[in-house]
Residue frames as qw, qx, qy, qz and C-alpha x, y, z in Angstrom:
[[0.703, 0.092, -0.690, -0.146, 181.98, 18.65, -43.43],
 [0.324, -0.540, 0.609, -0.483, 181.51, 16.59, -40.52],
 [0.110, 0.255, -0.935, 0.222, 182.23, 13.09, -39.08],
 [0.726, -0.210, -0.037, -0.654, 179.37, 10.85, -39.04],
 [0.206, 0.234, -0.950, 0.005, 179.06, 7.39, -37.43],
 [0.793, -0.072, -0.403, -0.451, 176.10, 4.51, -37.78],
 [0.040, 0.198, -0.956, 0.215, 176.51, 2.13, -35.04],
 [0.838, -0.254, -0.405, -0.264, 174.13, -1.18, -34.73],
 [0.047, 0.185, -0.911, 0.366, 174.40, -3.17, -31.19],
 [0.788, -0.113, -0.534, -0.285, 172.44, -6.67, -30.88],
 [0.372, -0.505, 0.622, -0.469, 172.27, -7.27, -26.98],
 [0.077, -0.057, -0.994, 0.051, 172.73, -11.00, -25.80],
 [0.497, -0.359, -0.642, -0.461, 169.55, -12.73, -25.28],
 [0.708, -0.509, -0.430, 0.234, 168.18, -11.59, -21.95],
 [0.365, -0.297, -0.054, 0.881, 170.74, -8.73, -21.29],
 [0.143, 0.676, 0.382, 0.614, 168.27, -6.31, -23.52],
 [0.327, -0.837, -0.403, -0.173, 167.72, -4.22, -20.54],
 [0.655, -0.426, 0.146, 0.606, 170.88, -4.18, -18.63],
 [0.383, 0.119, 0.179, 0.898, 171.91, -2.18, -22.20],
 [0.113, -0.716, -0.342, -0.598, 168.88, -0.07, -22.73],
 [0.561, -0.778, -0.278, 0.051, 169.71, 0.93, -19.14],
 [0.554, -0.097, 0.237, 0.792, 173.55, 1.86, -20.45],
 [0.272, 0.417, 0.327, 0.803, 172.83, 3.71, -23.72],
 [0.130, -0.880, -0.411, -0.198, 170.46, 5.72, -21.25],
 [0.544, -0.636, 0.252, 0.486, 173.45, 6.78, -18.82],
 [0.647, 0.135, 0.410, 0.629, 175.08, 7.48, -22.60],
 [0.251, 0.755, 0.422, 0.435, 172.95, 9.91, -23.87],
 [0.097, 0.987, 0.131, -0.011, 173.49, 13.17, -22.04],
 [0.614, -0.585, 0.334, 0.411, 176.88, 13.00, -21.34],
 [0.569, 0.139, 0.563, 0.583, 177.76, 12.15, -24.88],
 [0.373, 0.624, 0.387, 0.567, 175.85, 14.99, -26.26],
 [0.237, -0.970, 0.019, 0.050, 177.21, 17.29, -23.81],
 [0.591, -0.340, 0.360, 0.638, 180.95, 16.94, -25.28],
 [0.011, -0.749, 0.237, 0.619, 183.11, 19.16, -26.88],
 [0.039, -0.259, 0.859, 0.440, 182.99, 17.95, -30.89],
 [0.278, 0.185, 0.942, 0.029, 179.78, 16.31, -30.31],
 [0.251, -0.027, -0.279, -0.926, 176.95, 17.88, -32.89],
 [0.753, -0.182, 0.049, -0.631, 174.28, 15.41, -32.70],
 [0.086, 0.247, -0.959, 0.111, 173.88, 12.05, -30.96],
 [0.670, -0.066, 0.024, -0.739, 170.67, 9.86, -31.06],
 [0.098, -0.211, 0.973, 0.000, 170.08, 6.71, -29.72],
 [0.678, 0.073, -0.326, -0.654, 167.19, 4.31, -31.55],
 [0.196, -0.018, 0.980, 0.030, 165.81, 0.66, -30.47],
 [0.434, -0.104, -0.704, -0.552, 163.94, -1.15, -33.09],
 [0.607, -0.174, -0.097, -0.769, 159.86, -1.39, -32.14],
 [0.897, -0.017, -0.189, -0.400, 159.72, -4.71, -33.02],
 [0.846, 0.058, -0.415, 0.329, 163.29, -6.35, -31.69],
 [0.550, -0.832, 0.056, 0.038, 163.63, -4.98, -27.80],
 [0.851, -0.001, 0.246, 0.464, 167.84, -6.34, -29.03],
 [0.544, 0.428, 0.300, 0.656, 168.48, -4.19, -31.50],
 [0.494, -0.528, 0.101, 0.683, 170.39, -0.65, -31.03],
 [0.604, 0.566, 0.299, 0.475, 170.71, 1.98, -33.19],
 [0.374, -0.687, -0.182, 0.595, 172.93, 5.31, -33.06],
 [0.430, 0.790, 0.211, 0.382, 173.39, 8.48, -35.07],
 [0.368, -0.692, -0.022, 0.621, 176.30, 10.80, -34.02],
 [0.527, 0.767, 0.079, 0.357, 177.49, 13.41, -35.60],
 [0.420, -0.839, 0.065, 0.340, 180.82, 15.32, -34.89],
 [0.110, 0.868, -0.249, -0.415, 183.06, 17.99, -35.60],
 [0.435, 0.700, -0.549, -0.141, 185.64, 15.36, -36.71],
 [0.768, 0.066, -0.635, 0.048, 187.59, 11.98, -36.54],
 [0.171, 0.235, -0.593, 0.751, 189.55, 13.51, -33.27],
 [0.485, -0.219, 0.246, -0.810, 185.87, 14.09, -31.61],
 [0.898, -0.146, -0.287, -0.300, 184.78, 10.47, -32.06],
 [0.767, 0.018, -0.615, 0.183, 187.74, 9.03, -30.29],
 [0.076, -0.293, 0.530, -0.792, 187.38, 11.44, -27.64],
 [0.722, -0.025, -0.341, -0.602, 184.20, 9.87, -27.28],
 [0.724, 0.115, -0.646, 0.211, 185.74, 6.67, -27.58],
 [0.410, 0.267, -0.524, 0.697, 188.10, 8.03, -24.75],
 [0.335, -0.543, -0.117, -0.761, 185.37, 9.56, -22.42],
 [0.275, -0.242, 0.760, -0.538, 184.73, 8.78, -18.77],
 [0.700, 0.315, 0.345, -0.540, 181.07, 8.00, -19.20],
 [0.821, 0.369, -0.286, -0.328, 181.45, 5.75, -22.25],
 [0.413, 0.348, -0.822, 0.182, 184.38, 3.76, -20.68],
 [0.422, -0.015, 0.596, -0.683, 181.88, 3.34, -17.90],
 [0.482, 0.400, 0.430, -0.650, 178.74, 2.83, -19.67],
 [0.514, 0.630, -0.426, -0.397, 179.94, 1.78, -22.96],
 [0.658, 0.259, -0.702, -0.087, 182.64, -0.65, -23.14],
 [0.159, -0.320, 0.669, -0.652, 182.12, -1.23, -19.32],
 [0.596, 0.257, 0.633, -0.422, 178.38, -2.50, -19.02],
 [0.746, 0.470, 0.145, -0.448, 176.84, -2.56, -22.48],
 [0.420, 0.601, -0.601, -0.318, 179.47, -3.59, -24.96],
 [0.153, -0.315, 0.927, -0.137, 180.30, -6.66, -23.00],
 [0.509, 0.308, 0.661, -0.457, 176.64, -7.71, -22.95],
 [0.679, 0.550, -0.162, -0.458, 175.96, -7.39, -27.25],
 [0.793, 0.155, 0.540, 0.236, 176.07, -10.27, -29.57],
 [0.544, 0.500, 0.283, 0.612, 176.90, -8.06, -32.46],
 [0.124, -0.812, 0.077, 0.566, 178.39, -4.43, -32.32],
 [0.550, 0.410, 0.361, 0.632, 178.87, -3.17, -36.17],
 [0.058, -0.748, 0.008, 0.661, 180.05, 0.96, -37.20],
 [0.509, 0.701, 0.317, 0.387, 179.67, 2.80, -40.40],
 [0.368, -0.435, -0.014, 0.822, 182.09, 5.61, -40.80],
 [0.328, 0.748, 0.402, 0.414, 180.56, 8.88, -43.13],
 [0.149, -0.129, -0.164, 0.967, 181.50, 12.34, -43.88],
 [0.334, 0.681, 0.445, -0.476, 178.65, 15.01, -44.82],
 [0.330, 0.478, 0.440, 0.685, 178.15, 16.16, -48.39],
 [0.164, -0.450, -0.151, 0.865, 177.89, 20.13, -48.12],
 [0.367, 0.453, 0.463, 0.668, 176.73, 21.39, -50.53]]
């Protein structure tokens, strides 16, 4: 089983770049931790705003290391978070089967 989380982020009007210039500084770092299985960031075609992420990891403990990471307290809640009108998470496990 493993530890999935859905995150949406809706950058202010005008700040779209400033993040899409974060989540880039996000990406290897994040999928070069210990826990992390996969991590994809998505922005919607048709709204330059709109954010999307897929992680996957070992477990709860590996997302809040995450959480806890240089490079996301940088680049995360440092530059990009500040800058989003909306920031929503979905929390999932896998189904094994």
């Amino acid at each position: 089983m493993s530890y999935v989380v859905a995150a949406k982020w809706v950058a202010k009007e005008g700040e779209e770049q400033a993040v899409a210039a974060a989540v880039a500084q996000l990406v290897e770092p994040s999928r070069a931790e210990p826990g992390m299985l996969y991590y994809q960031a998505h922005r919607d075609p048709e709204d330059g705003r709109v954010f999307f992420f897929y992680e996957k990891y070992t477990g709860p403990d590996s997302y809040q290391a995450h959480l806890d990471s240089e490079h996301f307290a940088a680049h995360g809640f440092g530059d990009a978070v500040p800058r989003l009108a909306e920031r929503e998470r979905a929390f999932y496990e896998t189904i094994d089967l």
